[in-house]
C-alpha positions as CSV (number, residue, x, y, z in Angstrom):
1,X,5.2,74.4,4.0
2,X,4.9,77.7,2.5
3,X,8.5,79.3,1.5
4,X,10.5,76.0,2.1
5,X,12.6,76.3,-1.1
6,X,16.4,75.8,0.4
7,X,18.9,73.7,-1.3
8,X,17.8,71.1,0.6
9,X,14.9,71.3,-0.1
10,X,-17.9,40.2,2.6
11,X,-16.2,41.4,-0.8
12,X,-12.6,41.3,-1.8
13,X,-10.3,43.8,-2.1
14,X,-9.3,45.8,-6.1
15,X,-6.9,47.8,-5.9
16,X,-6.4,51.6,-4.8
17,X,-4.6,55.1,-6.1
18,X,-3.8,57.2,-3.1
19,X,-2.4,61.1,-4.8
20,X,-0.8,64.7,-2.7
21,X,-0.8,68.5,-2.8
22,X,3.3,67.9,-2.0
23,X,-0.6,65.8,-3.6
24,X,0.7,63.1,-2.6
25,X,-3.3,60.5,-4.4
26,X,-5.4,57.5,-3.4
27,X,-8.5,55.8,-6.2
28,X,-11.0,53.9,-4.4
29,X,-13.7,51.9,-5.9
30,X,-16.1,51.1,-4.2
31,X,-19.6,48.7,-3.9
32,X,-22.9,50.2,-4.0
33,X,-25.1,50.4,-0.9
34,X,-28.2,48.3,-0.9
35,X,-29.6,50.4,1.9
36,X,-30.1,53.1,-1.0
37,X,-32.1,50.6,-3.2
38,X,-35.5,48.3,-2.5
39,X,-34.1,46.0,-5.3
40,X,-31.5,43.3,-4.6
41,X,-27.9,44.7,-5.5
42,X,-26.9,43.4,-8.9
43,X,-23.0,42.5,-9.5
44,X,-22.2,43.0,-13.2
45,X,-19.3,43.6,-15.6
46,X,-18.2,47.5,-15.5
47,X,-19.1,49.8,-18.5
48,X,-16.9,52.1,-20.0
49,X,-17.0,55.6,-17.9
50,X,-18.5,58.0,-20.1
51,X,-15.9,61.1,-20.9
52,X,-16.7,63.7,-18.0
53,X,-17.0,61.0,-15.1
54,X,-14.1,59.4,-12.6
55,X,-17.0,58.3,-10.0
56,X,-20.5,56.9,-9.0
57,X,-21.9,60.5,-8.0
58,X,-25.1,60.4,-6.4
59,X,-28.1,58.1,-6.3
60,X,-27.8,53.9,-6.3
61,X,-24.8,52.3,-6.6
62,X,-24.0,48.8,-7.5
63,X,-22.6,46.1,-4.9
64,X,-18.9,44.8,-6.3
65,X,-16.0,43.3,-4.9
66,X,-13.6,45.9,-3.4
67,X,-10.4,47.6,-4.7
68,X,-7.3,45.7,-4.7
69,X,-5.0,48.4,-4.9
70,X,-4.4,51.9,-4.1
71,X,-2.8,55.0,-5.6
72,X,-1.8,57.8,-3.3
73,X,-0.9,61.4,-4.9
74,X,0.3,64.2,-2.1
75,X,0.2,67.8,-3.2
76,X,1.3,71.2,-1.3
77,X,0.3,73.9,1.0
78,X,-3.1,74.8,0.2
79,X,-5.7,74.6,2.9
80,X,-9.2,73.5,2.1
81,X,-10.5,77.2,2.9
82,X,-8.7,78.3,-0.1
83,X,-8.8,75.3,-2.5
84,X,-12.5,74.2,-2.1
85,X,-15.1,76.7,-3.9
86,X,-11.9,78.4,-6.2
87,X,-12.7,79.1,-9.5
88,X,-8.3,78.1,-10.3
89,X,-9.5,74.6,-9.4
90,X,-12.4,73.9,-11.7
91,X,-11.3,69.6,-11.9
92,X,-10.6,69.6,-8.9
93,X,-14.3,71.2,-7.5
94,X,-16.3,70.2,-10.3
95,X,-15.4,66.9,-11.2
96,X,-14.0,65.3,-7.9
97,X,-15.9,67.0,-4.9
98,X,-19.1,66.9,-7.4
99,X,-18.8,63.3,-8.6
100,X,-16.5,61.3,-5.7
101,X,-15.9,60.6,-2.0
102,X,-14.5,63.9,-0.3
103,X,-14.1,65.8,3.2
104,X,-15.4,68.5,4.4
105,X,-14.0,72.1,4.8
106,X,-11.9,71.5,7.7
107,X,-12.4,68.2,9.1
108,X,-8.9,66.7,7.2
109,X,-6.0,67.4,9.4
110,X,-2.3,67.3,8.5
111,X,0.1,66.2,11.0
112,X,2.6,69.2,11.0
113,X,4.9,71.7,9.5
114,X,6.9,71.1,7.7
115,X,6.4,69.3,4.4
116,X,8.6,66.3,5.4
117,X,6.6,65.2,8.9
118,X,3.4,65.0,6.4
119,X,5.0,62.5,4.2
120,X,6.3,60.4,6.9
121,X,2.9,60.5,8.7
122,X,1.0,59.2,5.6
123,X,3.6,56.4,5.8
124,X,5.0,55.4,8.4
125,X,2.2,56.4,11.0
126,X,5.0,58.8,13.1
127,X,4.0,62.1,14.5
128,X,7.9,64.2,14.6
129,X,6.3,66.4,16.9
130,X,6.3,64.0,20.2
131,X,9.5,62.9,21.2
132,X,8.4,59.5,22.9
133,X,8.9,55.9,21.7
134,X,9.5,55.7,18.2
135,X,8.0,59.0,17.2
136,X,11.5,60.7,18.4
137,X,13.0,59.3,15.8
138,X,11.2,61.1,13.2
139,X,12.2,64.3,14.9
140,X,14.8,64.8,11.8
141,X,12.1,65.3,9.3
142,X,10.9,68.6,10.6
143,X,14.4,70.1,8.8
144,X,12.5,69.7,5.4
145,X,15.9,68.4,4.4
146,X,17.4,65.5,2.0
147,X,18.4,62.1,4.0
148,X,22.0,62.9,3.5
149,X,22.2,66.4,4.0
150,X,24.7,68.1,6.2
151,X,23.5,71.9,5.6
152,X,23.3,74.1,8.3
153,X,20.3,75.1,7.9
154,X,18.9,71.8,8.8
155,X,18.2,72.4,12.2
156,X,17.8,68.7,12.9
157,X,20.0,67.5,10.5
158,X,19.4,64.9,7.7
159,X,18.5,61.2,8.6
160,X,17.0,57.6,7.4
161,X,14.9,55.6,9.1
162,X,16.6,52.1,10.1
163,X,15.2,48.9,8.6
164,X,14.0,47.8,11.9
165,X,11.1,51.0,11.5
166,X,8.4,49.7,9.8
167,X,6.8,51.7,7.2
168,X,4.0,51.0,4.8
169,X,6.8,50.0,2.1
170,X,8.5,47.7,4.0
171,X,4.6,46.2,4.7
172,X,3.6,45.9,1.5
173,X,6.9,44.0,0.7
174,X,6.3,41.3,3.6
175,X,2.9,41.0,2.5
176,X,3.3,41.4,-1.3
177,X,6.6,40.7,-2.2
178,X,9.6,43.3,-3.2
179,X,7.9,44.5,-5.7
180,X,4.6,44.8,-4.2
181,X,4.6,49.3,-4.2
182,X,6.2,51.5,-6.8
183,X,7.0,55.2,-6.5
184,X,7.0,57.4,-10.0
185,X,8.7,60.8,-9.4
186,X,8.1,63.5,-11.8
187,X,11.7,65.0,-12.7
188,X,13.7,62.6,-10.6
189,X,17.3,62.0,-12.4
190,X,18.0,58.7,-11.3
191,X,16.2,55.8,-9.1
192,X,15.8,56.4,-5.4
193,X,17.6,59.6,-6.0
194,X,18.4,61.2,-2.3
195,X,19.4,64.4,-3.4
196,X,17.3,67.6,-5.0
197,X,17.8,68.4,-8.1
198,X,16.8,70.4,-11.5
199,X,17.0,73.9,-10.2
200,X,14.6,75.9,-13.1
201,X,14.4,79.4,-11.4
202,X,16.6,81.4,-8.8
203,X,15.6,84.4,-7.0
204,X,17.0,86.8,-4.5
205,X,15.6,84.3,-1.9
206,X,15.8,80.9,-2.9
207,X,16.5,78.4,-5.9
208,X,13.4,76.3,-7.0
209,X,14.0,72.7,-7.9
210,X,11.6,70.6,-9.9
211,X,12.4,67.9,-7.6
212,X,12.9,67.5,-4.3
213,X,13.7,64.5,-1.7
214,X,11.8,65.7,1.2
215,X,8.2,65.3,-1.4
216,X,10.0,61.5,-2.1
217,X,9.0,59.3,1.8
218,X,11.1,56.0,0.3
219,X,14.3,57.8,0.0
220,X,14.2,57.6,4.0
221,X,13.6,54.2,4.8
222,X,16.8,51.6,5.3
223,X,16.0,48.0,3.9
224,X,13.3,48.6,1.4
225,X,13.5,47.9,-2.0
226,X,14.1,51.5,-3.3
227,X,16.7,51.2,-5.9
228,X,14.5,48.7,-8.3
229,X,10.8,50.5,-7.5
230,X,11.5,54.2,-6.6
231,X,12.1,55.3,-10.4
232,X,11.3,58.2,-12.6
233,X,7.8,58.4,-14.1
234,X,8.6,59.6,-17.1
235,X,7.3,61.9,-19.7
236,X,3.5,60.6,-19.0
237,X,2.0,63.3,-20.3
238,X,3.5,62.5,-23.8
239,X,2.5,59.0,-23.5
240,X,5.6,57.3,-22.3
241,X,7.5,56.5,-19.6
242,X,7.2,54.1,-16.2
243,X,4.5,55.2,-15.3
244,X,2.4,55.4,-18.4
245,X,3.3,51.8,-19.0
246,X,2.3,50.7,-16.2
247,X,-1.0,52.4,-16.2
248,X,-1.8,51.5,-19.8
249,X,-0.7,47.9,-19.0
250,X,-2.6,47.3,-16.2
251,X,0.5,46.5,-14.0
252,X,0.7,49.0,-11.2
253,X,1.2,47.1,-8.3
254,X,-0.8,47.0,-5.0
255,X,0.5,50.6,-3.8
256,X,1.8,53.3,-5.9
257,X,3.1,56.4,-4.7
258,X,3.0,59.2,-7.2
259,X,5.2,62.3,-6.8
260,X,4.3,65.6,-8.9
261,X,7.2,68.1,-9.5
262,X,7.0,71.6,-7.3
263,X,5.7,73.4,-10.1
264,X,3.0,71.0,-10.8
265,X,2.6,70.0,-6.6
266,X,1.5,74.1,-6.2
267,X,4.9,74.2,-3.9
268,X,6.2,76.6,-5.6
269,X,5.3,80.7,-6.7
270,X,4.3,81.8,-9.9
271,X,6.0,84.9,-9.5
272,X,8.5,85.6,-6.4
273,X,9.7,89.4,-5.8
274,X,8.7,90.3,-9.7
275,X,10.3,87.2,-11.1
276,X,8.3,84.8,-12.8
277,X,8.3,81.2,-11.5
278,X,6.4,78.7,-11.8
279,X,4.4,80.4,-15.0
280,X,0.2,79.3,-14.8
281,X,-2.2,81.9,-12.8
282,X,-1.6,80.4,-9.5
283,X,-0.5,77.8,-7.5
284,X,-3.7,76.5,-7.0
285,X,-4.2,76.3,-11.1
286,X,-0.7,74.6,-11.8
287,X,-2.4,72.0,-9.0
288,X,-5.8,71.9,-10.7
289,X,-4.2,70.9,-14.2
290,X,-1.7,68.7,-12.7
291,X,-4.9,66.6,-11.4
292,X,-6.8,67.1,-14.6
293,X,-4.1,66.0,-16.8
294,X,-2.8,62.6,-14.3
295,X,-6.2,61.1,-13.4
296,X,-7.1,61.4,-16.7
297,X,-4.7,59.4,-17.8
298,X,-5.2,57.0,-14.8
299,X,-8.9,56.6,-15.7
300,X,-8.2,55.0,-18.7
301,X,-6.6,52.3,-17.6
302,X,-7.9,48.7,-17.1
303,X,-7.1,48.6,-13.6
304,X,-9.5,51.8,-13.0
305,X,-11.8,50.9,-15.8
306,X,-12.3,47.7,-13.8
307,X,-13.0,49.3,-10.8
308,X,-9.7,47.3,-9.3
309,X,-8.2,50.8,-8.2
310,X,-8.9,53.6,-5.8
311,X,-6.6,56.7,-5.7
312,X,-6.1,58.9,-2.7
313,X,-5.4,62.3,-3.1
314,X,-4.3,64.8,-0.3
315,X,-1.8,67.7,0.8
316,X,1.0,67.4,2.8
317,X,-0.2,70.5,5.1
318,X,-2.2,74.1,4.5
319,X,-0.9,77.6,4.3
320,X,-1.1,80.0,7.3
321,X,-4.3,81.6,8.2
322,X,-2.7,85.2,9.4
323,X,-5.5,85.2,12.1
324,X,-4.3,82.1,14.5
325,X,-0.8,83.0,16.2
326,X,2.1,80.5,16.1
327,X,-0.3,79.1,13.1
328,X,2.1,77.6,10.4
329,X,4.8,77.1,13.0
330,X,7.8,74.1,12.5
331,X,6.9,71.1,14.7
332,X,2.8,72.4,15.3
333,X,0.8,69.5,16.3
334,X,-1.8,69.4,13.8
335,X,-3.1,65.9,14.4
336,X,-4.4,66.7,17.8
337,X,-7.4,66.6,17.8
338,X,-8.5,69.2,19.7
339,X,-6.5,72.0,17.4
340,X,-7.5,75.3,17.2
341,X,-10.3,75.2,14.5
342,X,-8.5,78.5,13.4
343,X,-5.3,76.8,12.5
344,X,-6.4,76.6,8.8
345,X,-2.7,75.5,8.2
346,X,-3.6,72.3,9.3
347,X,-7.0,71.8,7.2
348,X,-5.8,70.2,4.1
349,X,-8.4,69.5,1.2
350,X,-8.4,65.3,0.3
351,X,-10.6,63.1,-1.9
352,X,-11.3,59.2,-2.5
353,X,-11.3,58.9,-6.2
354,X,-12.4,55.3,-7.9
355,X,-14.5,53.8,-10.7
356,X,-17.4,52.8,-8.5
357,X,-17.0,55.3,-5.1
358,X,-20.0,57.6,-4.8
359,X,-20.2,61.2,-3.9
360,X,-19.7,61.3,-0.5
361,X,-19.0,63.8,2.6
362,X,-17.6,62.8,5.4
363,X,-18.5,64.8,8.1
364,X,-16.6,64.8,10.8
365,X,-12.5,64.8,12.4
366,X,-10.3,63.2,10.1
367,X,-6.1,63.1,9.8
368,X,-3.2,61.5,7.7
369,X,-3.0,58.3,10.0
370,X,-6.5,57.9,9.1
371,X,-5.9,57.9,5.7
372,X,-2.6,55.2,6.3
373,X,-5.3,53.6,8.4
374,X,-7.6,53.4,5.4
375,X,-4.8,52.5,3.0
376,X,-3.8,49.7,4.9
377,X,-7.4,48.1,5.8
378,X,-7.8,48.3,1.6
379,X,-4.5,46.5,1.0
380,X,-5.8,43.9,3.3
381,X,-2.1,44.6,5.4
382,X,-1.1,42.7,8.8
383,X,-1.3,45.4,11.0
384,X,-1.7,49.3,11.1
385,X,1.7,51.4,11.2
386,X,2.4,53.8,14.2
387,X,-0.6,56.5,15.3
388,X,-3.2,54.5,12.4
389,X,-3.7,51.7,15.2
390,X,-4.5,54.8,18.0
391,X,-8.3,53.8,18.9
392,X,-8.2,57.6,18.5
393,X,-7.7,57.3,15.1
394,X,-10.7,57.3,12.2
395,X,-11.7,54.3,10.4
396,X,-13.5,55.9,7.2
397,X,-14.0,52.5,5.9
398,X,-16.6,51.6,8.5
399,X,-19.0,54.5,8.8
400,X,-22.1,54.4,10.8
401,X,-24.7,52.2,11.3
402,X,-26.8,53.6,8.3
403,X,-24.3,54.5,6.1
404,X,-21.8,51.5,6.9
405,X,-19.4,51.5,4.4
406,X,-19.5,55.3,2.5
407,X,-16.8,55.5,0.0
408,X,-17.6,51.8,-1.1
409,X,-13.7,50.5,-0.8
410,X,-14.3,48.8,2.8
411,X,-12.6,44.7,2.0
């Protein structure tokens, strides 16, 4: 959330890129939709993208087999009121709401505040703000803190989840194998690394780290394989690195979890009390290039070229709306459905990005177990985590009766 910068700080599936702001994305490619088209769908061998597209965009699309693997990205604190439309986000408006699969301006909830709940929502499927069943024991996560952390200012302490808590890491390593899911951290020292680090700016008010744990959902799950696929991504933007080579080798493996730093995540400032920051115009811009610069680089891989991939991209929550009291408050129930439609803190904006997904609204409620939901179905997994099995929940995959399968990544 805003201001957290303590110490603690009857086709088959391709594959899918799920991205955050704290941007956590996710790629989908999708099929075409014969409804759209008089003429019988044609399958056929995928072009090259031409230079300014990532999607479909509007008009006929062509019926393929689905994605077989996702990419999420998870950014921070910007609500889709002050994202969608700005003129700081030109790749993000331009290019992804004009060409791919998107929501509308407040219809994508968040869970809660703050940052940590978010991640765990997206995967995991646990709401930290009931305290029944096993959603109590995400109740640590709303200290924004590391797993480890003793700080006093972790009001509910540090904590791990045990290995009998499923999560969709431990999932995908039943279903796939251990090394079925990757994270790649920007500016993470070492492998599965538990503990903030890389402090870059200090102010009267806080010190700013370019990484944190709390962004990192992996660190905080007993059992998994973290040590061997939680790993640094590298310098990708130079063209090297984990995460590079596994883009440019095709080998990203049925989930990928791809964590910016807090400069490039819009966490933190550019400026804070007259001191630069974060440097860029704004937190929405240092977001906007961040976007650019990554899918860019994920386009041009095989696995997206192919139309094997679909990445998800989301926030973790919004920022307050200063007309909604108790907006923006630790432990708000976003996810319920029946939220304020003032609490603009918990409208986040989100896109389905993928070689063959079309452009796309979806109209109406939508949250982050809906997206887990979505994730899951693509991965062709055993069974939905936590609130993503609520008959509650969304099934974007589905859509209606005319429009039966909108973002073209349904298996």
């Amino acid at each position: 959330m805003t201001g957290e910068s303590n110490s603690a700080g009857s086709r088959r599936p391709l594959a899918i890129v799920v991205v955050a702001v704290a941007v956590a994305t996710i790629v989908i490619v999708g099929v075409g939709l014969a409804s759209l088209n008089s003429a019988p769908p044609v399958t056929h061998s995928p072009a090259d993208l031409s230079n300014s597209a990532y999607c479909q965009g509007a008009g006929v699309h062509q019926t393929i087999s689905a994605p077989q693997k996702v990419v999420l990205i998870v950014l921070e604190n910007e609500s889709a009121s002050t994202l969608d439309g700005s003129a700081d986000a030109p790749f993000a408006n331009n290019t992804l709401t004009a060409q791919c699969g998107h929501f509308a301006k407040g219809v994508m909830h968040s869970t809660t505040h703050g940052s940590e709940g978010n991640y765990i929502a997206l995967t995991a499927g646990l709401n930290p703000t009931s305290d029944s069943g096993s959603d109590a024991l995400a109740k640590f996560t709303l200290s924004d803190c590391p797993p480890d952390s003793a700080e006093s200012s972790c009001k509910y302490g540090g904590g791990h989840f045990a290995a009998t808590i499923p999560s969709l890491f431990s999932q995908i390593e039943k279903t796939y194998g251990a090394a079925g899911w990757r994270t790649f951290a920007d500016d993470m020292p070492t492998a599965c690394d538990k503990n903030d680090a890389h402090v870059y700016a200090i102010t009267s008010t806080a010190k700013h780290r370019l990484y944190v744990a709390r962004h990192n959902p992996a660190v905080f799950f007993d059992g998994i394989n973290c040590d061997q696929n939680d790993v640094p991504a590298g310098d990708w933007k130079k063209r090297n690195g984990a995460l590079y080579d596994a883009v440019k080798g095709g080998t990203l493996p049925s989930f990928t979890y791809l964590q910016p730093n807090d400069i490039e995540n819009g966490h933190d400032p550019v400026t804070e009390n007259g001191i630069t920051v974060a440097g860029g115009t704004s937190r929405i811009n240092n977001i906007d290039r961040y976007l650019s610069a990554v899918m860019s680089m994920i386009r041009s891989g095989p696995d997206y070229q192919r139309g094997n991939l679909i990445v998800v991209v989301t926030f973790d929550e919004g920022a307050k709306s200063g007309t909604l009291k108790g907006d923006d408050k630790v432990g708000q129930n976003c996810a319920d459905p029946n939220v304020s439609p003032l609490a603009t803190s918990c409208q986040i904006p989100s896109w389905i990005v993928g070689r063959y997904v079309p452009h796309y609204t979806y109209p109406s409620y939508m949250n982050q177990f809906g997206l887990l939901a979505a994730m899951e179905r693509v991965l062709k997994l055993p069974a939905l985590l936590g609130h993503a099995a609520d008959s509650s929940t969304p099934n974007i995959l589905t859509g209606t009766a005319t429009n039966p399968n909108p973002f073209n990544i349904a298996p």
